[in-house]
N, C-alpha and C positions, 0 to 999 in steps of 0.2 A: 461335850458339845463343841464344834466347830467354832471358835470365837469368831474368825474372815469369815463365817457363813451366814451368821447371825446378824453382824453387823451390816454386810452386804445386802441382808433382805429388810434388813430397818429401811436400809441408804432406799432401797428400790420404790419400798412401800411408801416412804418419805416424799420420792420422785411423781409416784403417782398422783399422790393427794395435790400435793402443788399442782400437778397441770389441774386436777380434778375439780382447784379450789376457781382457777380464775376463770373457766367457761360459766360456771355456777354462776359465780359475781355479775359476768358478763352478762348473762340471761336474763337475771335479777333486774340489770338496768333498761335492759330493752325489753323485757314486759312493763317496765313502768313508764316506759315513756311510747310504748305503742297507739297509736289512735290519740296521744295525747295535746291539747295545746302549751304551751309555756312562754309565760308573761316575762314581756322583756322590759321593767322599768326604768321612764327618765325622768328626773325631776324637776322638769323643768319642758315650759311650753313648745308648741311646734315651733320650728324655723330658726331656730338659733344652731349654735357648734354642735352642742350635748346633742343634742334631737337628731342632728344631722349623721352624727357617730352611731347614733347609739341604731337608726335608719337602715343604717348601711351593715352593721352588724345582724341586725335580727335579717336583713334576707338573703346572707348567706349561713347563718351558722346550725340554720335547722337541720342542713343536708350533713353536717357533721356529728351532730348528737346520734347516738343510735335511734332507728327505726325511724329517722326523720320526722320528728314531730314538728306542729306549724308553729313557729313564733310568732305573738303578737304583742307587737311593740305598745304603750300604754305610757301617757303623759300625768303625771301625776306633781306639775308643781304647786311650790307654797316655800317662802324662806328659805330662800335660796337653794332647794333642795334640802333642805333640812328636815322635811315633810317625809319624802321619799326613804332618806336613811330610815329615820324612826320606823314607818313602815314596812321595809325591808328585815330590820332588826327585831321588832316584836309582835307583829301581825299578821304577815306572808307564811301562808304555807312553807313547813322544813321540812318537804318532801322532793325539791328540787324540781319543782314546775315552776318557781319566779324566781327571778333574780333579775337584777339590773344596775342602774350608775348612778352617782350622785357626785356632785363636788368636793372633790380632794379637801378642799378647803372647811368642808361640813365636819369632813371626821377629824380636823384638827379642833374644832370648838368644844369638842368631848374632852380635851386635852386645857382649854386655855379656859372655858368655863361660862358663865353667863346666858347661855342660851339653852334651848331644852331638848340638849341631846339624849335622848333617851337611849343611849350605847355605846356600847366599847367599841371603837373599831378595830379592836385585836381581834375581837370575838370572830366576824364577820369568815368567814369564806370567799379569800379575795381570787376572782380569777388571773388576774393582771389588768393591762391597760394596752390601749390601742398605741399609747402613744406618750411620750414625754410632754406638755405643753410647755409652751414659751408665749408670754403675755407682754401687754405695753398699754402706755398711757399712750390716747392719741390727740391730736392738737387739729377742729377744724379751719382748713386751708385761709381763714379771714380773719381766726382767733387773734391773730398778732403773738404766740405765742411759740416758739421755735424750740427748746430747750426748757429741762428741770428745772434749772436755774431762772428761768422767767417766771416759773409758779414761786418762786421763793420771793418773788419781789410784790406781785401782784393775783388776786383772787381768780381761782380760774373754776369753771362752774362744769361740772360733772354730772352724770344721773347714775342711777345704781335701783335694782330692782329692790333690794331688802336690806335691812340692817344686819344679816347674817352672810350674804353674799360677799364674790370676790368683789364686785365694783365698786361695794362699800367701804368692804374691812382696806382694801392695798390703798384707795387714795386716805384713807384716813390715818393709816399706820404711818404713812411717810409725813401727813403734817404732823404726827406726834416726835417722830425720828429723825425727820432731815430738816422740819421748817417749813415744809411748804404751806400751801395756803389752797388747796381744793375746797372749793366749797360742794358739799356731797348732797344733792337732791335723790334720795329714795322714792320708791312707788311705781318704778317703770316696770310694765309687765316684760322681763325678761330682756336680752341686748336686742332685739329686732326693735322692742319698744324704745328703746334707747337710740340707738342709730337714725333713729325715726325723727327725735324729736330732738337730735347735732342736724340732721338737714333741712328740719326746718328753723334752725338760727336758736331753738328753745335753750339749747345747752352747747357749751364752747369744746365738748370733747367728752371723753370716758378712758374709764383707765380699767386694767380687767378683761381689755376683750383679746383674743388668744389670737394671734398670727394665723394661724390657720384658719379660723372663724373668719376675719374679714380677707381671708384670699377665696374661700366658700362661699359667702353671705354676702361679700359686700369689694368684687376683683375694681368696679371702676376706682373703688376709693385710693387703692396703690396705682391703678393703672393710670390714672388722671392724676394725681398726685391732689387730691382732695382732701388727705389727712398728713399731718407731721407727726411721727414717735417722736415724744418726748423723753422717753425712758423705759427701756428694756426690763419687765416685771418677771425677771425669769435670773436660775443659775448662772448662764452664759449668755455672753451674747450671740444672736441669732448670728449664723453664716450670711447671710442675706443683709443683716442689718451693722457689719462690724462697725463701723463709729459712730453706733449709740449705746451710752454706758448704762449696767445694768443699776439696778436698784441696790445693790451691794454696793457697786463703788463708789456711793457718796454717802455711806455708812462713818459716823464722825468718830465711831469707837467699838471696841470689843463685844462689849455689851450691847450696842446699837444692832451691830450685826448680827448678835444671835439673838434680838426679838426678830430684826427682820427674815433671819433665818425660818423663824417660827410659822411667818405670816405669810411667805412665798416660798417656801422649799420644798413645800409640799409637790411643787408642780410636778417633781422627780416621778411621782404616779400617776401624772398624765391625768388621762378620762378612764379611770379603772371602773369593772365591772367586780362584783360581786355577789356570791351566796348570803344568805340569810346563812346565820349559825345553828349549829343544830341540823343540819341535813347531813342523811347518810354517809358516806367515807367513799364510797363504790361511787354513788352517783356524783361526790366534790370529786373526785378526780376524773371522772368519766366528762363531768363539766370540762373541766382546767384544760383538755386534751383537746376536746371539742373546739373549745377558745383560741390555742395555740393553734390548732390545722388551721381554724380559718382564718387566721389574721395571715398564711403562707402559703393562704387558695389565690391562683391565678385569677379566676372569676373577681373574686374581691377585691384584689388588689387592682384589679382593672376599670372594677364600679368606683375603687376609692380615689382613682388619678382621675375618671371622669368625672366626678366628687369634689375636687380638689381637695380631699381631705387627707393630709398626711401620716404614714403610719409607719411606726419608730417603736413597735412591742415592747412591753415592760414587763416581766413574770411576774407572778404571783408574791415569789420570794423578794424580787425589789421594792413590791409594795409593803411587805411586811418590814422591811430590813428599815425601810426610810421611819415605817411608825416607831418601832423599838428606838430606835436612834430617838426620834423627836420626843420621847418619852423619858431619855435621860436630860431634858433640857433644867438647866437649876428653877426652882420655884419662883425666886424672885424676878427673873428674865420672864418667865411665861405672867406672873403679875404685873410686871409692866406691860405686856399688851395687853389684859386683860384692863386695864386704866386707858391704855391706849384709844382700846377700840370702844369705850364708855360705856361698857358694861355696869360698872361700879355704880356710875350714876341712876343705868336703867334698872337696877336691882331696889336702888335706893327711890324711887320713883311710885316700883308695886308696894312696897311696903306702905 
């Protein structure tokens, strides 16, 4: 027997089946999502950043899924979005008809402990994120408050919607790390509810709300000059904001820095979208594709500058790369924010 002839007809027969395999797959996905609807989850009320993103997302990305199914978008808050992951994680269909977004901030508490994350977010099916965020404490225009350093002297009075959220956990980490003196009133339905109750004098500022959120939500506040950043809640400092220092750099030590590492670095994934785990392999990459086109559709990009909402894509794989990193963080560094943020006490409370 011909050995070049045999092997030649493996190679061919080999050839076939590959192309034979991905129209199969292909088809697979677009009978499933033919005639279908698919639920686009936020955790969090109408009218804030999340909402706005996630808004903007469901009406363009149906025409990118095959066979264009309709998206509908669906508000599901409660702690901070802490609601929404759980949901996402153990009760959404893992057939790739839901998926949606929660606070970066949510799938770090799986890591730091205390609250009832009911999931891994390794696990999760991340599609990416729209966008890196970059956050700040803000000071209203009458607070008498200019600078961090003014919180360090004197109480400065905050709202925050949940004891699991960001407006909670950042100003409360920095009085545990830097000294400052936020005093943190919880219970505001979401930053609209917040923003609501700095203009009518109720609260001298918040910390937690995302750049992009108040140039969306809330443009007189910069255009008037009605708020002062106290301090950049993010990596770097904003382009836009260079001499206001970030929450790093009044970090007093090694260890200082990488709790607060823990507690804002997350932002590196943005407003990521994600699968429920457990949904097929054809329809998570048919997703991920889906995601990628449309965050680099002219349409969209042009709803998001009318929008003002900024879009900066994050893959899949930088969302993962940041969790494994924050997952080597030492024990004792992640228990001190877990003391930090008064878990210890609130555990010590049910008992």
């Amino acid at each position: 027997m011909n050995f070049r002839f045999v092997l030649g007809s493996i190679c061919a027969a080999a050839a076939v089946n590959m192309f034979a395999v991905a129209p199969a797959s292909a088809d697979a996905v677009s009978d499933f999502y033919k005639g279908r609807n698919v639920d686009l989850i936020v955790g969090y009320n109408p009218g804030g950043g999340y909402d706005a993103y996630t808004r903007l997302l469901g009406r363009h990305i149906g025409k990118h899924i095959p066979t264009n199914p309709t998206v509908v978008v669906k508000n599901m808050p409660g702690a901070g979005s802490l609601k929404s992951a759980n949901y996402l994680f153990n009760v959404a269909p893992k057939d790739g008809s839901v998926f949606g977004m929660f606070a970066g901030g949510i799938a770090m508490d799986a890591l730091i402990g205390g609250k009832k994350t009911e999931f891994d977010p390794r696990q999760f099916n991340w599609l990416g994120s729209m966008t890196e965020t970059s956050s700040a404490c803000w000071a209203w225009k009458d607070s008498g408050f200019k600078t961090l350093e003014d919180v360090k002297k004197k109480e400065f009075v905050v709202g925050a919607t949940s004891g699991g959220s960001s407006t909670f956990a950042w100003p409360t980490s920095m009085n545990a790390f830097l000294g400052t003196k936020f005093k943190v009133i919880p219970g505001y339905g979401g930053t609209k509810g917040i923003t609501l109750a700095v203009e009518r004098g109720e609260l001298q500022g918040l910390c937690g709300y995302f750049i992009s959120s108040i140039r969306s939500s809330k443009p007189d506040w910069l255009r008037d000059k009605k708020v002062v950043m106290l301090v950049q809640e993010a990596n770097e400092r904003h382009p836009d904001f260079p001499n206001v220092p970030t929450v790093f750099e009044y970090a007093k030590d090694a260890k200082s820095k990488q709790a607060l590492k823990l507690v804002f670095g997350w932002q590196v994934m943005g407003r990521p979208f994600t699968l429920p785990p457990g949904v097929p392999a054809d329809r998570v990459a048919a997703l991920r594709k889906s995601f990628e086109t449309t965050l680099k559709d002219k349409d969209f990009l042009a709803d998001a500058e009318r929008s003002k909402l900024l879009i900066a894509p994050r893959t899949h794989q930088q969302v993962m790369a940041y969790l494994d990193e924050a997952w080597k963080t030492p024990k004792d560094i992640i228990r001190s924010v877990y003391v930090a943020l008064g878990r210890d006490k609130a555990k010590k409370k049910k008992k």
